[in-house]
C-alpha positions as a Markdown table, in Angstrom:
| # | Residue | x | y | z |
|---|---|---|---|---|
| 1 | Unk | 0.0 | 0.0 | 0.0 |
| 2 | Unk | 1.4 | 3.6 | -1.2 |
| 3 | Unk | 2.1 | 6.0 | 1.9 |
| 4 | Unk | -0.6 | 8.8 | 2.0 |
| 5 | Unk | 0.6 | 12.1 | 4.0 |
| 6 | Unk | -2.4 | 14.8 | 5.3 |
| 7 | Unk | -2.1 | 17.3 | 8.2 |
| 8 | Unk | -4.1 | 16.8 | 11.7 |
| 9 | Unk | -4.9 | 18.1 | 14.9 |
| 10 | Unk | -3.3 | 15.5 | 18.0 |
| 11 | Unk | -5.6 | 16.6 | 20.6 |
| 12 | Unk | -4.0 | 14.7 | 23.1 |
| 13 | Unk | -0.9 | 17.6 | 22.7 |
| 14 | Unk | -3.5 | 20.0 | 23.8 |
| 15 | Unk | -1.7 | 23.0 | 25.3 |
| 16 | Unk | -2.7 | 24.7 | 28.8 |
| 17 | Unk | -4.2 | 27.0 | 26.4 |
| 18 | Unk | -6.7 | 25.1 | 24.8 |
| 19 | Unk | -4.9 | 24.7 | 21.5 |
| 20 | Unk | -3.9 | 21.4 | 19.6 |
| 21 | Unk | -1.0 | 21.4 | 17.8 |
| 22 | Unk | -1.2 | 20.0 | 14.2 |
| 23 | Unk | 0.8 | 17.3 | 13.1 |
| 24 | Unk | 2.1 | 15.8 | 9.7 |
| 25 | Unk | 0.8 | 12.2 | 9.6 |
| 26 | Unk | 2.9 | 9.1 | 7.4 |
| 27 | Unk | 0.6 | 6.6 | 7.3 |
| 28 | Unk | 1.2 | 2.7 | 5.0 |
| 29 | Unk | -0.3 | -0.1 | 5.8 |
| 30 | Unk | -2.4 | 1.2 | 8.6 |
| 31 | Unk | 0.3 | 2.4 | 10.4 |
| 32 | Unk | 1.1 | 5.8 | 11.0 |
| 33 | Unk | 4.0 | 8.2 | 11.9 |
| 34 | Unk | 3.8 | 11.7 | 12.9 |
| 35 | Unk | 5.7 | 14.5 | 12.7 |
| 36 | Unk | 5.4 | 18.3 | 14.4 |
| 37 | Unk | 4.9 | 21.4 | 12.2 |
| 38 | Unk | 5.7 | 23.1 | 15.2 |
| 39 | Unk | 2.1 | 25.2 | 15.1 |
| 40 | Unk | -1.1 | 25.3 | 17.4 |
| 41 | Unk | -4.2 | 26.4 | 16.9 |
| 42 | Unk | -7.5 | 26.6 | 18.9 |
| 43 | Unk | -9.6 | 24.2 | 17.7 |
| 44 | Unk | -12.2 | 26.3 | 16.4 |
| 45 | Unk | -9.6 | 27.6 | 13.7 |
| 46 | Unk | -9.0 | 24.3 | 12.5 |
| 47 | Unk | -10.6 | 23.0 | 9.3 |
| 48 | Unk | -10.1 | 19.6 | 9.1 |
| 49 | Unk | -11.3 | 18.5 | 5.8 |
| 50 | Unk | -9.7 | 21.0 | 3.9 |
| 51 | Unk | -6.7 | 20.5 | 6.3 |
| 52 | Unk | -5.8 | 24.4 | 6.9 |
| 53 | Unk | -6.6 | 27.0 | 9.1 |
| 54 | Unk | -9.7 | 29.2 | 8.9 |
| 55 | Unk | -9.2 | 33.0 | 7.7 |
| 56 | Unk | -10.9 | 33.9 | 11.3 |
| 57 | Unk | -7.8 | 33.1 | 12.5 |
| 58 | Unk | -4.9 | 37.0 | 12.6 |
| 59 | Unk | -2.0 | 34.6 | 10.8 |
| 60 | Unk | -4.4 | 32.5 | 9.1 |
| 61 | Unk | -2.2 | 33.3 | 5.8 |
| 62 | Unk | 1.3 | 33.0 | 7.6 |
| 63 | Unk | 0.5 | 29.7 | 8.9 |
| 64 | Unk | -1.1 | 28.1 | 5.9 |
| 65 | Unk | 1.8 | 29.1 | 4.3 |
| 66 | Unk | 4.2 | 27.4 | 6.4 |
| 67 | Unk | 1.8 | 24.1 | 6.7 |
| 68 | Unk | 1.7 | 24.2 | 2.5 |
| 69 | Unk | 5.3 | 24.1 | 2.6 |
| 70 | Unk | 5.7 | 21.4 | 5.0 |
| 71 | Unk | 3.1 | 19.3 | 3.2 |
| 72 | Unk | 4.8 | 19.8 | -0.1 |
| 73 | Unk | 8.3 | 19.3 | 1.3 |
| 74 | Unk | 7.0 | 15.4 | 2.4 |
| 75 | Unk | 5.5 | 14.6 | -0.9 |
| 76 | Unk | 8.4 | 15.9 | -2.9 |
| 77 | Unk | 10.5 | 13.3 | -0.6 |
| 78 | Unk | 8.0 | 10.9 | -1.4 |
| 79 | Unk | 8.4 | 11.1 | -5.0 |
| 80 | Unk | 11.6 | 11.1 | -5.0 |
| 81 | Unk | 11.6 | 7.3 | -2.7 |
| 82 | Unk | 9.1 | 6.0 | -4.6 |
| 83 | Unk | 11.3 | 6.7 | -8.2 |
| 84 | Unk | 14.0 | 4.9 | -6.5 |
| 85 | Unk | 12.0 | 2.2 | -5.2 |
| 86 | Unk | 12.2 | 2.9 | -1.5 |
| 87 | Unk | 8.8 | 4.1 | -1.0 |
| 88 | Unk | 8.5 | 4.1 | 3.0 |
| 89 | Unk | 6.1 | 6.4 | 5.8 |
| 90 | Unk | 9.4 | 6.1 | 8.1 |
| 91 | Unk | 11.9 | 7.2 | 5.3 |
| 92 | Unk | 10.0 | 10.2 | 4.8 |
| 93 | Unk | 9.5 | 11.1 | 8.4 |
| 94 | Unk | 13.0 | 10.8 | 9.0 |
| 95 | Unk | 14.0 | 13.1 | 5.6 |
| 96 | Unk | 12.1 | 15.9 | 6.8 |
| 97 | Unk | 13.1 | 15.7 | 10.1 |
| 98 | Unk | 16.8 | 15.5 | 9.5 |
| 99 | Unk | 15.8 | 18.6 | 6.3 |
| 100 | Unk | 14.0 | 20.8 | 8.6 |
| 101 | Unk | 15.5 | 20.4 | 12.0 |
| 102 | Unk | 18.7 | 22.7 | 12.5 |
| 103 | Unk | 16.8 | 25.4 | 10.0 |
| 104 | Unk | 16.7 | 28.7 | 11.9 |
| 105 | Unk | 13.5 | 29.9 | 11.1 |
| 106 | Unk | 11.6 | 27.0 | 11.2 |
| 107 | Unk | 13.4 | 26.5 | 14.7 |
| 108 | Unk | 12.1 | 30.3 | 15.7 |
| 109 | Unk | 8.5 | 29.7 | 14.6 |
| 110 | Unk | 8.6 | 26.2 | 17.3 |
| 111 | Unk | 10.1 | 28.7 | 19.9 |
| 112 | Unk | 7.9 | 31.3 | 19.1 |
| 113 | Unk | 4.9 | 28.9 | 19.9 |
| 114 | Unk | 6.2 | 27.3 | 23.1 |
| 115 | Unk | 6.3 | 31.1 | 24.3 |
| 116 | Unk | 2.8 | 31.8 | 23.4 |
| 117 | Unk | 1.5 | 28.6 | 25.4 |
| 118 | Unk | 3.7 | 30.2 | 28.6 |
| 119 | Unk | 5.2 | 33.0 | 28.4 |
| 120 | Unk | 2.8 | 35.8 | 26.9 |
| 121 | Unk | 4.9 | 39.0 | 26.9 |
| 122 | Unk | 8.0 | 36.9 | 25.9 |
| 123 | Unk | 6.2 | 36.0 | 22.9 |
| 124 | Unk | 4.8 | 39.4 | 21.8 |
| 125 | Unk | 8.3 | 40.8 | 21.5 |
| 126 | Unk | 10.0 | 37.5 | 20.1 |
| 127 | Unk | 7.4 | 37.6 | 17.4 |
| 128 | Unk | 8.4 | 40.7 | 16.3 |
| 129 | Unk | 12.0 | 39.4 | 16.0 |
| 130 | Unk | 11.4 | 36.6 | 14.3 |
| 131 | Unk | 9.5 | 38.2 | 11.8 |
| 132 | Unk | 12.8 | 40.7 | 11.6 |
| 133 | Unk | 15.0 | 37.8 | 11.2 |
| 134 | Unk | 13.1 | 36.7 | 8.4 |
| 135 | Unk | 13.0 | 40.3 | 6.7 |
| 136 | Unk | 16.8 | 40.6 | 7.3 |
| 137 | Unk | 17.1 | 37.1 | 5.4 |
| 138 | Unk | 15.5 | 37.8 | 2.3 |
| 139 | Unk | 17.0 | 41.4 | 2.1 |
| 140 | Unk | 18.9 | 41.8 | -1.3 |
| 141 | Unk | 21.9 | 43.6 | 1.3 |
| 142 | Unk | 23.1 | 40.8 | 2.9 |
| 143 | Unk | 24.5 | 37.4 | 1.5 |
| 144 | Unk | 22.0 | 35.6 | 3.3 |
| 145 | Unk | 19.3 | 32.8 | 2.5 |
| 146 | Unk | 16.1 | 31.9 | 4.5 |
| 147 | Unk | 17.0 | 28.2 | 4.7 |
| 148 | Unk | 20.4 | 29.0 | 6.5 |
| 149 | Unk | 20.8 | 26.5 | 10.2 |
| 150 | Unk | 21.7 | 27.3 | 13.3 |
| 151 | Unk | 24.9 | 26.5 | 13.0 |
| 152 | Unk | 24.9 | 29.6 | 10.8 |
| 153 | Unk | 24.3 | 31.8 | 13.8 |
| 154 | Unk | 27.7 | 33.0 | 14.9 |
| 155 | Unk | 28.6 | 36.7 | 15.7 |
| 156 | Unk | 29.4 | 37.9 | 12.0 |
| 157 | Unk | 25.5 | 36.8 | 12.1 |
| 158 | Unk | 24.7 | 39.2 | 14.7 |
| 159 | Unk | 26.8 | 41.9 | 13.5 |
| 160 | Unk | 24.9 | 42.2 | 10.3 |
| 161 | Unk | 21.8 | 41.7 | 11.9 |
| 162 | Unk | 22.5 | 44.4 | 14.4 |
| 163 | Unk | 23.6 | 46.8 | 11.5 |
| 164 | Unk | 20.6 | 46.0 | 9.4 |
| 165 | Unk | 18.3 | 47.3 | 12.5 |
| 166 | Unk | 20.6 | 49.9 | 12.5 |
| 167 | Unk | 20.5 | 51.2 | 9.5 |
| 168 | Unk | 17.9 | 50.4 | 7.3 |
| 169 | Unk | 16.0 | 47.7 | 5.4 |
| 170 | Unk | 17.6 | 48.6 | 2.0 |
| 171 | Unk | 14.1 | 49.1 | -1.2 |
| 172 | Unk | 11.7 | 48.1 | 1.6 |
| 173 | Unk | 12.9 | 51.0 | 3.7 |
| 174 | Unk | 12.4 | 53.3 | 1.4 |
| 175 | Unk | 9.0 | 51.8 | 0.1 |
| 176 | Unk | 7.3 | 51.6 | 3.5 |
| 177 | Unk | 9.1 | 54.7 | 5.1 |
| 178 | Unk | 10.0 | 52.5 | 7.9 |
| 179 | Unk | 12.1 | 54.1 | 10.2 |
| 180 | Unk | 15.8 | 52.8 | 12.1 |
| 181 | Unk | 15.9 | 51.2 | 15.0 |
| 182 | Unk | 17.9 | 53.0 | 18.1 |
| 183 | Unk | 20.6 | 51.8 | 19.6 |
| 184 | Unk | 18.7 | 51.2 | 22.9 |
| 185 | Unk | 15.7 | 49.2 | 20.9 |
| 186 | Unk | 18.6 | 47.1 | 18.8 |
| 187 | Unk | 20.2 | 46.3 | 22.3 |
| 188 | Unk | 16.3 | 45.0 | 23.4 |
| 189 | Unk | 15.8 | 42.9 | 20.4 |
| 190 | Unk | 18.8 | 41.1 | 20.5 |
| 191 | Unk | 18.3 | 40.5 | 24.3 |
| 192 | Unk | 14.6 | 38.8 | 23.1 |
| 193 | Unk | 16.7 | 37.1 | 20.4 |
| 194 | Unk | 19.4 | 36.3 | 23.0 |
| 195 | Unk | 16.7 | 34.4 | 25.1 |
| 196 | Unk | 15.9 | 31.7 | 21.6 |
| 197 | Unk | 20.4 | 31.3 | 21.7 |
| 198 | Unk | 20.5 | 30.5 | 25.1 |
| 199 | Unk | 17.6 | 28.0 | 24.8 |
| 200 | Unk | 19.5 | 26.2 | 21.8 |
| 201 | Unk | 22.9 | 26.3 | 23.8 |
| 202 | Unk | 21.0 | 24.7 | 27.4 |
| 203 | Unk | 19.5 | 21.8 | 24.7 |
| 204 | Unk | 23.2 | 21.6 | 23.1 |
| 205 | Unk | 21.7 | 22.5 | 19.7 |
| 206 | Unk | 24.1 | 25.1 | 19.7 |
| 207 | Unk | 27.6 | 24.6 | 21.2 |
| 208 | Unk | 29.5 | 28.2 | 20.8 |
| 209 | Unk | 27.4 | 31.3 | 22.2 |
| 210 | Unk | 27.6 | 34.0 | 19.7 |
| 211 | Unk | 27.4 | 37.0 | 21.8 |
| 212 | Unk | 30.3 | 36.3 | 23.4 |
| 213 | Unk | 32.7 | 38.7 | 21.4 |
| 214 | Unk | 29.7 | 40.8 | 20.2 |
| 215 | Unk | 29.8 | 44.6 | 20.6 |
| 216 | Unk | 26.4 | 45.8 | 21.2 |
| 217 | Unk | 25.8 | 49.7 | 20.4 |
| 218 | Unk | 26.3 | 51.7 | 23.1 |
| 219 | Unk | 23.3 | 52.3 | 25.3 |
| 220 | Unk | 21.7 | 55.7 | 25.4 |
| 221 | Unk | 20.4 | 57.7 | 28.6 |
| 222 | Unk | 16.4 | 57.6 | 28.3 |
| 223 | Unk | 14.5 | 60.1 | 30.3 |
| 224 | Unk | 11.5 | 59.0 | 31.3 |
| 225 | Unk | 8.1 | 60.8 | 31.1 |
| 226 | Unk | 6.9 | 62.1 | 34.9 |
| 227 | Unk | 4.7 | 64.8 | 36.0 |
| 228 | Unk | 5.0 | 67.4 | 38.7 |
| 229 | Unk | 2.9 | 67.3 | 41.8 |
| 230 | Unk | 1.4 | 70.9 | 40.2 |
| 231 | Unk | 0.5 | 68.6 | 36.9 |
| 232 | Unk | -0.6 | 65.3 | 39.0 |
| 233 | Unk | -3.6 | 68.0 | 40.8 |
| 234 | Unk | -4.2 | 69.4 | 37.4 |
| 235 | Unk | -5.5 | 66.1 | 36.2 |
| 236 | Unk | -7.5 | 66.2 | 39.9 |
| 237 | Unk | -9.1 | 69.1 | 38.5 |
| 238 | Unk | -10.5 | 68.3 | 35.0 |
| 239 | Unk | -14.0 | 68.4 | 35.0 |
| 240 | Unk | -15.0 | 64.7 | 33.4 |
| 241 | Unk | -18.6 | 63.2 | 33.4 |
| 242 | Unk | -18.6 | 60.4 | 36.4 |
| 243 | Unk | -19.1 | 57.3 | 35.2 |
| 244 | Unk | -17.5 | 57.9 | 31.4 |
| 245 | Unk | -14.3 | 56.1 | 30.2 |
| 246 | Unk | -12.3 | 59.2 | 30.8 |
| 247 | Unk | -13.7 | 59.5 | 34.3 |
| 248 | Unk | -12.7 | 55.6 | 35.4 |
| 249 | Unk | -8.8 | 56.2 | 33.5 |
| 250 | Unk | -8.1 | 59.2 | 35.5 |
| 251 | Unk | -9.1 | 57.4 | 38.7 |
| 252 | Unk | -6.9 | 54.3 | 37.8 |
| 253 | Unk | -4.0 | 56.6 | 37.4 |
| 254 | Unk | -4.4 | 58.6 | 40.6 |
| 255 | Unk | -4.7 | 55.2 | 42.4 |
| 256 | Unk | -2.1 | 54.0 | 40.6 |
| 257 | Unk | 0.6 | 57.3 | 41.7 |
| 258 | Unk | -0.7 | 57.2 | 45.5 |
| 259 | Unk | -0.3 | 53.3 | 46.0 |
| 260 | Unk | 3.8 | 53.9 | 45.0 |
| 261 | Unk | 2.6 | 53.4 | 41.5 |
| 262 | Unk | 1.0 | 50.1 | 40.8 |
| 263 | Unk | 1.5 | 48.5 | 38.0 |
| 264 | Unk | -1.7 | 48.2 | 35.7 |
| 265 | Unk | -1.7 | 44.3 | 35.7 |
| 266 | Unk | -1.9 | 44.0 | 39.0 |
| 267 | Unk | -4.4 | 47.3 | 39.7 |
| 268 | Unk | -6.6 | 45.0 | 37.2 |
| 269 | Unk | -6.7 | 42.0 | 39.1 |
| 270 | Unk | -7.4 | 43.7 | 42.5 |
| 271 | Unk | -10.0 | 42.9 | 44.2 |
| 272 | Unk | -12.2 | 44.1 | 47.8 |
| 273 | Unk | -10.5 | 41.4 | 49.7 |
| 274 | Unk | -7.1 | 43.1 | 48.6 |
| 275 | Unk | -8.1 | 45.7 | 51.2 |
| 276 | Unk | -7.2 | 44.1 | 54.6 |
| 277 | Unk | -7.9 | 46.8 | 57.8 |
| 278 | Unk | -7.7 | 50.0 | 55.5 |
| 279 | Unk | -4.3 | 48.6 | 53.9 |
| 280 | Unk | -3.7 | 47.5 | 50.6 |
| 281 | Unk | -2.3 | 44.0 | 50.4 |
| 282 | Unk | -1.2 | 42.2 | 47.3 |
| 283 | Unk | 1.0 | 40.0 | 45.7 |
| 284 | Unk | 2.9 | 41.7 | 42.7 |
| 285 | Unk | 2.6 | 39.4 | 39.1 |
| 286 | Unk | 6.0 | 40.6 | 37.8 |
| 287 | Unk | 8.2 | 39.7 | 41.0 |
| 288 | Unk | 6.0 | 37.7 | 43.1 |
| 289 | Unk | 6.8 | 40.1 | 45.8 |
| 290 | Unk | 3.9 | 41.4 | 48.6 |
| 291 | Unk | 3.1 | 44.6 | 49.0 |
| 292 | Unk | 1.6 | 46.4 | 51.6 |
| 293 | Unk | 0.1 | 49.9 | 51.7 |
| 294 | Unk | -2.0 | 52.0 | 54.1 |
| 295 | Unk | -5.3 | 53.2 | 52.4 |
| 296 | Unk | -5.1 | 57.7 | 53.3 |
| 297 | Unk | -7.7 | 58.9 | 52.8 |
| 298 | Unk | -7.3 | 60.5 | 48.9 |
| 299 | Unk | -6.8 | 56.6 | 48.1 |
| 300 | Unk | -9.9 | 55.8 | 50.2 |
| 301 | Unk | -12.0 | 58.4 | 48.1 |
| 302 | Unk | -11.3 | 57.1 | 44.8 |
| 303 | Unk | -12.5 | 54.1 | 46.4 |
| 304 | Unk | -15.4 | 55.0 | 47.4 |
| 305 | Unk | -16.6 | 55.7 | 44.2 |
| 306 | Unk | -16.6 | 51.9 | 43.7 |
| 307 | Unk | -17.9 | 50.2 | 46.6 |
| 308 | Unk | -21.5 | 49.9 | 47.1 |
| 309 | Unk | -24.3 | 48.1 | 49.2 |
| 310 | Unk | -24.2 | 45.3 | 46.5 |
| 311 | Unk | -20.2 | 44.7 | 46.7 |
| 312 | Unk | -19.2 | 41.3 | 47.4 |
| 313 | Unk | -15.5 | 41.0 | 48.9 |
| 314 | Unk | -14.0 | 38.2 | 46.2 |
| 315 | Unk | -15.4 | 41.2 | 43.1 |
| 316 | Unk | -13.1 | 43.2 | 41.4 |
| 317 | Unk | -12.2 | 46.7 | 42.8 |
| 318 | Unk | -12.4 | 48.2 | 39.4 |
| 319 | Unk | -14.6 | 47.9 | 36.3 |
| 320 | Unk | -11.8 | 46.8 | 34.3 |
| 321 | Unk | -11.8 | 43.6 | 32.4 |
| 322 | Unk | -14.5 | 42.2 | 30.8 |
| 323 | Unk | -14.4 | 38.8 | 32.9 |
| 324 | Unk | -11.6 | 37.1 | 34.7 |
| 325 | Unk | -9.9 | 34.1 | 32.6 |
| 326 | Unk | -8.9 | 31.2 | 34.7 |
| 327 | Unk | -6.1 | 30.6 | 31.6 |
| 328 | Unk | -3.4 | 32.9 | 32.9 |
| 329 | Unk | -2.6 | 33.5 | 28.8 |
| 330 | Unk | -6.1 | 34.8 | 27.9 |
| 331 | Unk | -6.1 | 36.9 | 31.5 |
| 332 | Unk | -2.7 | 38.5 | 30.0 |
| 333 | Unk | -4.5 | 38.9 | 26.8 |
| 334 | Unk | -7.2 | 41.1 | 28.1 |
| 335 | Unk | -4.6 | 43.2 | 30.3 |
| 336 | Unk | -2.7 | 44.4 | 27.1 |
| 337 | Unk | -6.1 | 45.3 | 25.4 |
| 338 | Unk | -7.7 | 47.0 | 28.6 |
| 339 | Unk | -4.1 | 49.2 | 28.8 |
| 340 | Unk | -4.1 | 49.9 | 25.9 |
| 341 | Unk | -7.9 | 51.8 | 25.7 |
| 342 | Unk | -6.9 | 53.4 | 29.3 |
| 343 | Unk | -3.5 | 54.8 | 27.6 |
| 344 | Unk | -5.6 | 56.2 | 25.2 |
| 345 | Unk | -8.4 | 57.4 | 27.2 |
| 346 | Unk | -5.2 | 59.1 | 29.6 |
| 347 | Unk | -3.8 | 61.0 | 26.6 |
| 348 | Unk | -7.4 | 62.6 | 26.4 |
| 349 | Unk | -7.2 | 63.3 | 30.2 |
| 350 | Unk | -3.8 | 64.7 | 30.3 |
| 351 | Unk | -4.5 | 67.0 | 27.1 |
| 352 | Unk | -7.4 | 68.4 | 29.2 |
| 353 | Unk | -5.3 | 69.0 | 32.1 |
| 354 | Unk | -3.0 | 71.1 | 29.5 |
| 355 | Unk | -0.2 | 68.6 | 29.7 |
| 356 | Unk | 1.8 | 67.8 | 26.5 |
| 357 | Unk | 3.5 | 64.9 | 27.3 |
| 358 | Unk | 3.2 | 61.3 | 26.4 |
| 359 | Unk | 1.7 | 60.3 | 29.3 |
| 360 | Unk | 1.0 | 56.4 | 29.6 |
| 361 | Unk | -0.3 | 54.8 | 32.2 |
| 362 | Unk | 3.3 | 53.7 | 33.5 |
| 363 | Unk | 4.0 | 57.2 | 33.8 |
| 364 | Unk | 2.0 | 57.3 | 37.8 |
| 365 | Unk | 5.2 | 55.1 | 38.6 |
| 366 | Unk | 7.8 | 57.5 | 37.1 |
| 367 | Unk | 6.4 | 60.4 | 38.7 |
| 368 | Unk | 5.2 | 58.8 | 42.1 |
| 369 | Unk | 9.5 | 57.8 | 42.3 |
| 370 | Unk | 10.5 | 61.7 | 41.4 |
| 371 | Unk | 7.8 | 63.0 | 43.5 |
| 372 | Unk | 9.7 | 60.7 | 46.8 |
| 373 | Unk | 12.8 | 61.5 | 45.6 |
| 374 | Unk | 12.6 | 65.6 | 45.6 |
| 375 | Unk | 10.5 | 64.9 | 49.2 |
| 376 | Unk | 13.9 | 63.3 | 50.1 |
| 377 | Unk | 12.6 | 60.2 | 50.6 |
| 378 | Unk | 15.5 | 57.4 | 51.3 |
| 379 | Unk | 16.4 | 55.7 | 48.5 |
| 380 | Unk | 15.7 | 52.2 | 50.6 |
| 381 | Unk | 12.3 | 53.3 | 51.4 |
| 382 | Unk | 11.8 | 54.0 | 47.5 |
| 383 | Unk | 12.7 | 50.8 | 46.4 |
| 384 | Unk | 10.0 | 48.9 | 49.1 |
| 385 | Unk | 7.9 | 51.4 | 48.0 |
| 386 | Unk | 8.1 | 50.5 | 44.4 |
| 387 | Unk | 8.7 | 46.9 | 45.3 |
| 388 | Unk | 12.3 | 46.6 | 43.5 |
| 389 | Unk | 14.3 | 43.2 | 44.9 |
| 390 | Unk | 17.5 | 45.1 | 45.5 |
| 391 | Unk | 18.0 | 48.8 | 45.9 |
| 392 | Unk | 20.4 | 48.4 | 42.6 |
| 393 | Unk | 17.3 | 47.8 | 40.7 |
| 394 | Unk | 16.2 | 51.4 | 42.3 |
| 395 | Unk | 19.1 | 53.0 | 41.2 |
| 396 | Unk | 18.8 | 51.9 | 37.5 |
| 397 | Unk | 15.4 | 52.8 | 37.7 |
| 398 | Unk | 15.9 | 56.2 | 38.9 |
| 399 | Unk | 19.0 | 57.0 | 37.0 |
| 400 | Unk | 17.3 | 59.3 | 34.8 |
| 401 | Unk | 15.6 | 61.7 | 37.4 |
| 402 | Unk | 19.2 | 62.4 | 38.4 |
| 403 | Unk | 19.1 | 66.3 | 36.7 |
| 404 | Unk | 16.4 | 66.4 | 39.1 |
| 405 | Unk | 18.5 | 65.9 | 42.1 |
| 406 | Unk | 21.3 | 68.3 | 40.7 |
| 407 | Unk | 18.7 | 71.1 | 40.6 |
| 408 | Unk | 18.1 | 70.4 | 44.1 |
| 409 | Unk | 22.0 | 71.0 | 44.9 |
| 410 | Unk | 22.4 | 73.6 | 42.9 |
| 411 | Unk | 19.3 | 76.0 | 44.1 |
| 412 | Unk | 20.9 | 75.4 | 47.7 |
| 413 | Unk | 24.3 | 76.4 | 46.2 |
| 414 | Unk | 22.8 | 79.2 | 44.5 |
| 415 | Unk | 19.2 | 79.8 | 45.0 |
């Protein structure tokens, strides 16, 4: 019997996430032999007689794509067995496997995957990469080829990529107007890049590291955006309707500067029985660390404007998400769409208030550390405040509110 080859979902690979990941499948003589394609879907995406992915899915074209290749990569295998009389399910496995396995970009796409299923914000920026990577291998200004291994990955590798960020994206740059890359975002994708290397050296897929001898551009001083006291009771002051979208951003802000700036995942996961004897108590999601708070009474007003007869103590504080995913993926999900409607309902705030700047809502952490460090609060006390593991970490943080501080000095020099 001839070996037939068709794609399929292997549900018992389903993810945490509720997707399955879809399989090549070898089968002869009733017996069958499978082999990853290295991408998941949910299975309402999947259509399984036509074997492809519905267009409901956002990379419905990308991953067809990649599956079409796949599937015609087997079959030419096939055909070339069979013309030498060696038609066998295994053999064919095996070819593709041994063809595809050290390829970088098919490796990327796997990693790419694993971080969706686990690490969401890993993924987002990876994503971007890999797609970057891909871009950078097709460009006509570097002697490079999409079908290039791993083994291909040395520094020289990473010194062209880095310039390519760099510098430019030769026709397409000029086509889509896409701008360079600073030397502080070029350092940040090859750190996301550098997490897929160190991955393929713990595994041993990769024996030398290539960033060993690799000279990075310099990083750049940022300075990041924080209001005055004067501009934090300007926004106070702006007359919004209670109960609009504007309204509920402002108060998550304000909440946000007088709790030592809390961070918006966590502010949307809070909930009444967060609020233990008129303190704040909660576990931070990006350090795991506890923070503790006493609720004054400005944080006690905003609030008020949320607790009513009808409160029970496990709802959430504030009317934030739409509902509250047990799958820690879609809960992330929601938190990047929800910021990114509050940012956007801010910068209609702040423009209100007659502030110019780009104020996000990450900015109520910026300013709440400047507004403690021109109070002259210890730098120790800062750092619980913020809820940084090591007073280091404060430091970095800080580093750019230093001008700040050399006011200070110099109006007692000379004021």
């Amino acid at each position: 019997m001839s070996v037939t080859i068709n794609l399929t979902q292997l549900k018992r690979k389903k993810t945490k996430t509720g997707e399955i990941p879809i399989y090549i499948r070898f089968t002869e003589n009733g017996k069958s032999w499978y082999k990853s394609t290295g991408i998941s879907v949910l299975p309402k995406y999947w259509l399984k007689k036509d074997q492809a992915i519905r267009k409901s899915h956002p990379r419905y074209k990308k991953l067809n794509h990649e599956l079409q290749r796949i599937t015609n990569e087997a079959e030419n295998k096939l055909l070339d067995l069979r013309a030498n009389d060696k038609e066998n399910a295994k053999l064919v496995k095996d070819a593709i496997t041994k063809k595809r396995g050290n390829k970088l970009l098919n490796m990327m796409t796997h990693y790419e995957d694993e971080l969706k299923n686990e690490r969401y914000w890993e993924w987002k920026h990876f994503k971007v990469v890999n797609k970057q990577i891909e871009d950078f291998l097709n460009s006509s200004d570097y002697d490079y080829s999409s079908d290039i291994t791993i083994k291909d990955v040395d520094t020289k590798f990473l010194e062209d990529f880095q310039h390519y960020l760099m510098h430019g994206i030769g026709n397409k740059m000029k086509k889509t107007g896409e701008k360079n890359n600073s030397p502080n975002t070029v350092r940040r994708k090859l750190r996301y890049f550098r997490g897929f290397i160190n991955e393929l050296i713990k595994s041993e897929k990769l024996q030398k590291d290539p960033y060993l001898n690799l000279n990075k551009p310099k990083e750049q001083p940022v300075s990041k955006t924080r209001l005055t006291i004067d501009q934090i009771q300007a926004i106070e002051n702006v007359q919004l309707k209670k109960g609009s979208n504007l309204w509920h951003a402002r108060n998550y802000f304000l909440y946000s500067f007088y709790n030592a700036g809390i961070r918006f995942g966590d502010l949307c996961q809070l909930k009444w029985n967060n609020i233990v004897d008129d303190r704040l108590e909660y576990q931070m999601s990006k350090t795991g660390g506890r923070k503790s708070i006493k609720q004054l009474p400005v944080m006690q007003e905003i609030l008020n404007h949320y607790r009513n007869d009808n409160t029970e103590i496990d709802d959430l504080i504030f009317p934030i998400l739409d509902n509250f995913p047990n799958d820690p993926i879609e809960l992330l999900k929601q938190i990047s769409s929800k910021n990114f409607i509050v940012n956007r309902d801010l910068k209609k705030v702040t423009k209100k208030a007659g502030i110019d700047s780009n104020v996000s809502f990450h900015v109520a952490r910026h300013s709440f550390s400047q507004y403690a460090l021109k109070n002259n609060m210890p730098l120790y006390e800062i750092s619980k405040a913020l809820g940084h593991s090591s007073i280091k970490i404060t430091e970095r943080y800080i580093n750019s509110f230093d001008e700040d501080l050399l006011d200070k000095s110099m109006d007692k020099l000379f004021g």
